[in-house]
N, C-alpha and C positions, 0 to 999 in steps of 0.2 A: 076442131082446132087442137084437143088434146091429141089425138092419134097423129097431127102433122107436126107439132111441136115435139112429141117424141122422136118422130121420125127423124126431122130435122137434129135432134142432140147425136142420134142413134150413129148419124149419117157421119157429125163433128168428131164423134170419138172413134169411130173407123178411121175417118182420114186420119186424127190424130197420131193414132198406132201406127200408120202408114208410115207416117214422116220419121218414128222412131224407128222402125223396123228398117229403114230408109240411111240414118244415120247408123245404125249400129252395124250395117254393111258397105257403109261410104269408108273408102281408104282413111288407115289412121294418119293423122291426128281429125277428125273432125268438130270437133270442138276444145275448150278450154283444159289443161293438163294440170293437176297439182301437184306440186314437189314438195313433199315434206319436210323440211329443215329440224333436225331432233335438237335444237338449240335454238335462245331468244338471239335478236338481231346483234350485230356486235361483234359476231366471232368468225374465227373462219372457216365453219359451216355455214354460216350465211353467206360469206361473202364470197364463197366458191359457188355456192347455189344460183345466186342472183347473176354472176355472170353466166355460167351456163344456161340458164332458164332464159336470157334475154338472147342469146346466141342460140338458143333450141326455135326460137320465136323467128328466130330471123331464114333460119336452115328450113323445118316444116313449116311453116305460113299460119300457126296455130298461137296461143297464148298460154303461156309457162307460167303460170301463179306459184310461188316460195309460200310457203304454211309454215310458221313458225310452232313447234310444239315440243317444248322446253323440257324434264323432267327425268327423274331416273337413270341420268346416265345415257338418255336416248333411247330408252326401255318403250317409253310411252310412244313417242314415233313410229317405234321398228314394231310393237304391238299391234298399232293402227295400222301399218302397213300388213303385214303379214295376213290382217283379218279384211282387207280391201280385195272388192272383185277386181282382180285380175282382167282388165281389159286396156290395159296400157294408161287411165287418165288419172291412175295414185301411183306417184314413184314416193322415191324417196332420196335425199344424201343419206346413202350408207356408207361411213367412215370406222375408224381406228377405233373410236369408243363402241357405237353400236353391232359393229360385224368385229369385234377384237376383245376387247377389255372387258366391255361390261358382261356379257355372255362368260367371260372367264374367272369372273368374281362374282355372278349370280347365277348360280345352277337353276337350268331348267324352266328356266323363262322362256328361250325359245334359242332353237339353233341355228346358229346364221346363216349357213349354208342350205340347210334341209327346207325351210321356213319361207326364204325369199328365192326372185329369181334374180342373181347374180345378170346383171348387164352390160355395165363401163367404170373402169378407173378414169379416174379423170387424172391423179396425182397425189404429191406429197409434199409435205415440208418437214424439216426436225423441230424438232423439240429445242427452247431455249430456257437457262436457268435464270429470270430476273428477278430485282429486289427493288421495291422503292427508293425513289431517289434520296431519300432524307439516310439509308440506311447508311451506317458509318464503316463501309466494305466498298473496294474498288475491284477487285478479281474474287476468284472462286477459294483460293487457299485464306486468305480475309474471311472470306463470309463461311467457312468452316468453324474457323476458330472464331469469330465472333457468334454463330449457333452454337458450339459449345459453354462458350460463358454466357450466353444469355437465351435457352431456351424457352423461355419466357416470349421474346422479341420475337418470335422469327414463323409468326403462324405462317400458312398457304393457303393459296385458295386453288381449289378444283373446280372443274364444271362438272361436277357429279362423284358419288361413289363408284370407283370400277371404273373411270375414264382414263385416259393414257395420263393425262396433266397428274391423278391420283397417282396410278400404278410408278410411274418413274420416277416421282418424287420418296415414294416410298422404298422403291430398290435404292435410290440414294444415300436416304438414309440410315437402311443397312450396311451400307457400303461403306460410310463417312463414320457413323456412330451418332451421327446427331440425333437431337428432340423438336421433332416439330408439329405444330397440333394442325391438322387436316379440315379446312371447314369449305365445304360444298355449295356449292351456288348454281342457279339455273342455268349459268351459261359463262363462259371465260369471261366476256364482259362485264357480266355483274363483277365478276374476280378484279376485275382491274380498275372498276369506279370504286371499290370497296377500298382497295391498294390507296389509289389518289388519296380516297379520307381519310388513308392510315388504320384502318381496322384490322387489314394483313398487311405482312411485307413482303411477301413471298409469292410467285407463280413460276409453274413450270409448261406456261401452252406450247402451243406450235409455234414457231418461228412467221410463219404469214400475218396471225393474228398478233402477234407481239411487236413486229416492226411497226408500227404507227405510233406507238408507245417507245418503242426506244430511240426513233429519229424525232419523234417531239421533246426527249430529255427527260420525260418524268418518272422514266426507270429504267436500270444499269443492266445491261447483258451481264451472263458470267461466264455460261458456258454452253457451244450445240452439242447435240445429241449425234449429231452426224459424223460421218468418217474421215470428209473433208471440212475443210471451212466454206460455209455457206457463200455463194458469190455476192449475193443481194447489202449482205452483212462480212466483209472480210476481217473484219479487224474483231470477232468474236471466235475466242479460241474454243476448241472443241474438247471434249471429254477425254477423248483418248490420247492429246496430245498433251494432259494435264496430268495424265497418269491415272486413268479412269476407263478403261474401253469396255468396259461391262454394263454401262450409263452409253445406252444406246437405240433412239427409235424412230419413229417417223408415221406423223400424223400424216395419213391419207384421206382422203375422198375419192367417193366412186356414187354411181347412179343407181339404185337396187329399185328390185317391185316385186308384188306383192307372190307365192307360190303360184308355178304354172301360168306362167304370164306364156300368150301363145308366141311362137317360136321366131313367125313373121315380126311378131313388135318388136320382140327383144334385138332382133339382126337390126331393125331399122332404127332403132334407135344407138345402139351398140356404133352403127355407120357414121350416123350423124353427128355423135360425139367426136367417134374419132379424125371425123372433119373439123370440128369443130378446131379440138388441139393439134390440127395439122395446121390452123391459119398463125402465120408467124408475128401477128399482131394479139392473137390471144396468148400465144406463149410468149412473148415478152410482157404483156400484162399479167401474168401470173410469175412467169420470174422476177419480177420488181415486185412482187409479195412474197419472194422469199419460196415459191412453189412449183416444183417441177413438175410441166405434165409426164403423165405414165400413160398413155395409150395401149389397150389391152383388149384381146377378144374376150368376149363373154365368158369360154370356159378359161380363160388365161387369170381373170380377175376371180371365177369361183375360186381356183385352187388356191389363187394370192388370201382369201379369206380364209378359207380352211388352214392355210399355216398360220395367220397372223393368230388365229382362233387360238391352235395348240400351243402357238410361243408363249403367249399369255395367258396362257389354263397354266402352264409350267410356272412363269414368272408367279402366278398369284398362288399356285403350292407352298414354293420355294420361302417367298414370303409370307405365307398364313393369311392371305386378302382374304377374308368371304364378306358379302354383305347378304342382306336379305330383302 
């Protein structure tokens, strides 16, 4: 009985192996995909994610799980990602903070280009300048002069040290002369329930992520970051047209994985996407968040990383940003 009950286990964990050895050459996707989100729910890295991920679902026939992993700027995400086997089922949102900014104010964490494998832009939104509704400022030349009399009043919230929301608020203030104190939160969200309570008055996020907030009324645009005026948002003037063109950016997202992801994924996935923002009902649901797609080959979106890298290694010189 013991030598057939061996047998018999002997027999289960052969097959066993079989069935993996089985999937792990069954065309991709064959099972469940996670996409890591370097931000808590709420922002618009989630909310970029979660449509993609449900439109990746509907394209491969597989299931696109969003993993929320809040922290450092998106340090902790791009970290997890970078040390993930490379078999296409850990991606990532790699955006403006974690392939731009933060890498450009924390030396040597990891390189965003060398580290991951570059795969799809998905898009972009700008940057807008809001303030709590209570704050007693209607336009941008207002809420200058009311941060200088009252630097006290006028904290910020970022979603992390070294994120775009930080670095642009910071050239601003070099720019304007004001005082304003910088306080960091897991995720633009947190940034803007903190806002509600009146803890901060101030946020500089994306434009996608800010419009729910400013068509609900609980806080005032001042200014995009952009070169025109946003269409989503028309009646919000822009930087350059305030006498500002140096107050200039644009939160992106794109799909990244972990290094040497193999070449077959990367293309199929890279396709899919940009099927994805080929369907003219996904892109009007992202321009109604204020978010342009940018469809881009694999190596089109490396090199858009590698510049956005060095603009912002520059901006954070220029400015003195480092964190650690």
């Amino acid at each position: 009985m013991n030598i057939k009950y061996l047998l018999l286990i002997a027999s289960s964990l052969m097959a066993f192996h079989g069935l993996d050895a089985w999937a792990d050459d069954a065309p991709y996707p064959n099972r469940a995909v996670r996409i890591i989100a370097p931000q808590a729910p709420g922002g618009g890295v989630d909310l970029v994610g979660r449509v993609i991920a449900d439109q990746l679902h509907l394209v491969l026939g597989q299931t696109f799980l969003i993993d929320n992993e809040a922290g450092a700027g998106g340090a902790i995400a791009a970290q997890m990602t970078n040390k993930a086997k490379p078999d296409g089922y850990t991606l990532m949102i790699g955006y403006v903070a974690t392939h731009g900014t933060t890498p450009a104010v924390k030396k040597n964490i990891y390189d965003p280009v060398k580290d991951f494998t570059a795969i799809a832009m998905i898009g972009g939104t700008p940057n807008v300048l809001v303030v709590n509704k209570n704050m007693p400022v209607n336009n941008l030349k207002e809420f200058i002069e009311y941060a200088k009399a009252n630097p006290s009043k006028v904290d910020y919230g970022t979603s992390g040290v070294g994120t775009l929301n930080h670095l642009i608020m910071e050239q601003f203030k070099s720019v304007t002369g004001i005082k304003s104190l910088a306080i960091p939160y897991r995720s633009i969200g947190q940034a803007f329930t903190d806002s509600m309570g009146g803890q901060i008055q101030v946020i500089f996020p994306g434009l996608s992520a800010a419009s729910p907030h400013i068509k609900s009324g609980l806080f005032k645009p001042l200014a995009v970051t952009s070169e025109k005026r946003n269409p989503a948002q028309p009646g919000i003037p822009t930087f350059k047209e305030l006498g500002y063109p140096a107050i200039s950016s644009l939160t992106w997202y794109g799909i990244v994985g972990p290094p040497k992801l193999p070449e077959a994924i990367k293309i199929q996935l890279n396709q899919a996407i940009n099927k994805i923002l080929d369907n003219p009902e996904i892109r009007k649901k992202f321009a109604d968040e204020a978010l342009n797609v940018m469809p881009m080959s694999s190596q089109e979106f490396e090199n858009y990383i590698g510049d956005e890298f060095a603009r912002w290694s520059e901006v954070a010189k220029n400015s003195h940003i480092t964190a650690n």
